[in-house]
Structures are given as structure tokens and as C-alpha cells.
C-alpha positions in Angstrom: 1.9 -2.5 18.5 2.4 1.1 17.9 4.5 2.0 14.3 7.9 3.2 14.4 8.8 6.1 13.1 12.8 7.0 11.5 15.4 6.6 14.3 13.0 4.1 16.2 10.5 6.2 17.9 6.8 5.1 18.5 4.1 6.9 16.2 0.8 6.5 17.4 -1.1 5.6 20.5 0.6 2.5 22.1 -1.9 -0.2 23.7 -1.9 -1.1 27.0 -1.4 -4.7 27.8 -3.8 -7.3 26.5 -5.0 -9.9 29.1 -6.1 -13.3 27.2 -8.2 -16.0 28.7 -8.2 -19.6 27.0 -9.4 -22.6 28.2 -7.0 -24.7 29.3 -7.5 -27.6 27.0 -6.9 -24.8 23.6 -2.9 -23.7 25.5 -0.8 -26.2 23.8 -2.6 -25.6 20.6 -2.7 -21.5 21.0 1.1 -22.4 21.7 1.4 -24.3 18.9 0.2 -22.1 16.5 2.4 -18.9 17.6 5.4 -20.7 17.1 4.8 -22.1 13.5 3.3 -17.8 13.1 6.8 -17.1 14.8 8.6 -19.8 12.7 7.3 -18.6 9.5 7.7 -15.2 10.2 11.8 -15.9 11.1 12.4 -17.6 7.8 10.9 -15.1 5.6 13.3 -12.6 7.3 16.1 -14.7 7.7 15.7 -15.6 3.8 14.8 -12.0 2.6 16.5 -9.6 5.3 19.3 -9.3 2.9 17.1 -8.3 -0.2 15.3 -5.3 1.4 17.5 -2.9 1.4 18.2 -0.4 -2.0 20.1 0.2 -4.6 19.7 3.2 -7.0 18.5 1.9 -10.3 20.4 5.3 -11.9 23.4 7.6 -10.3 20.8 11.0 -10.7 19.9 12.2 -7.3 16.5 11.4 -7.6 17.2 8.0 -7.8 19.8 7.9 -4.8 17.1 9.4 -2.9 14.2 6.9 -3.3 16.5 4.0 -2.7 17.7 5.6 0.8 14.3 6.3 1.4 13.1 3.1 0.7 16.5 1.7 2.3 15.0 3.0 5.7 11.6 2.2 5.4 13.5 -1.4 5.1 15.2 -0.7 8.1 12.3 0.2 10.1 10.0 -3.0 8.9 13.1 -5.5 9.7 13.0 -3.4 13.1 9.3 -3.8 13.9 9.7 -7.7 12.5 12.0 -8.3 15.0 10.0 -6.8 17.6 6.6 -8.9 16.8 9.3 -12.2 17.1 10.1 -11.1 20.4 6.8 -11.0 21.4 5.7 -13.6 19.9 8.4 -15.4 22.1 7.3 -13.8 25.1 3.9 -14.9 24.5 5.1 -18.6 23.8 7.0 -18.5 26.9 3.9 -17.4 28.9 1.8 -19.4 27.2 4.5 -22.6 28.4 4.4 -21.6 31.7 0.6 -21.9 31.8 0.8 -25.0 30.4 3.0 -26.5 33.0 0.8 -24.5 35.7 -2.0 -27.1 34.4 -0.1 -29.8 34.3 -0.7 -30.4 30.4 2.5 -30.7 29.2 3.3 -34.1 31.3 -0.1 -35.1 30.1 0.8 -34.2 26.7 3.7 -35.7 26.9 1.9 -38.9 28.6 -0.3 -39.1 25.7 2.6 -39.2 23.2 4.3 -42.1 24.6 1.0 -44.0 24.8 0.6 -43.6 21.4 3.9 -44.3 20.7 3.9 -47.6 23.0 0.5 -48.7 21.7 -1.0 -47.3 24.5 0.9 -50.6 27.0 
């Protein structure tokens, strides 16, 4: 993912599409594990979004400067957060798809309720 720069525009060279290729046993788990990355990820903001931002620690100017600085800088990670979420997502989504492509969510799903049922 490329960085972002003040007012949201890309810095550096961005990457072309990556193609993955996973067995199709490993997608539920891959799956798995991007959501509890995404999960995680969406708390920590959700819980510390509202701490980020600045406040100058004196009234000089040198003071009000570093916290607006630091203020953006705040902006911009909460920006590129919410970016990596939404790919994650996309990736999730893709990653579902697949799944049902393969049929592995009914058998997923089958499995479950065996378990649960004692296997009758």
C-alpha cells in the first residue's frame, strides 16, 4: 500500500495487484485469520481514534505547532487504518466467495453440526 502524504495523496510507488494462490483446504482458515487481523485492528481504532489527535502541552507557538503537526500525522494514520480495514474486507469477501466456489463452507458447516449432533 503506498503512504499517504498531507491532503491524502499517494507517496511512493503504488503496487500492482497481488494474485494469491492457497490451497483450498487453508481458505476458511486464511479467512479466518484476516478477520480476527481486521477485528483487532477495528477495536484498537475504535478504542483509541479519539486519543490521537493533539493538544498543545503550552500556548507558545512552538507548541501549537507540534501538536497540529502531530494532529495530521494522526489524521493521516486513522486514514491509511481505514484503508487497510477496507481491504482487509475486500480480501475477506474474496476469500468467501472462493470458499463457496469449493463448496467448503456447506462442508464446514456440515462438519459443525456433526460435531454438534455427535456426529448422528
Amino acid at each position: 500500500m503506498p503512504f499517504l502524504k498531507a491532503g491524502g495523496e499517494t507517496a511512493g510507488p503504488a503496487t500492482a495487484p497481488v494474485t494469491m494462490q492457497i490451497e483450498p483446504d487453508r481458505i476458511l482458515a486464511l479467512k479466518a485469520k484476516f478477520e480476527a487481523v481486521r477485528d483487532m485492528v477495528q477495536q484498537f481504532l475504535e478504542q483509541e481514534e479519539r486519543n490521537l489527535p493533539a493538544h498543545p502541552v503550552a500556548q507558545d507557538d512552538v507548541s501549537k505547532d507540534a501538536a497540529n503537526l502531530f494532529s495530521e500525522n494522526a489524521s493521516t494514520a486513522i486514514t491509511v487504518t481505514l484503508a487497510f480495514i477496507a481491504e482487509l474486507n475486500r480480501n475477506i469477501e474474496q476469500l468467501e466467495s472462493t470458499a463457496k466456489t469449493y463448496n467448503l463452507v456447506e462442508d464446514a458447516n456440515t462438519a459443525t453440526v456433526g460435531q454438534v449432533d455427535g456426529g448422528k
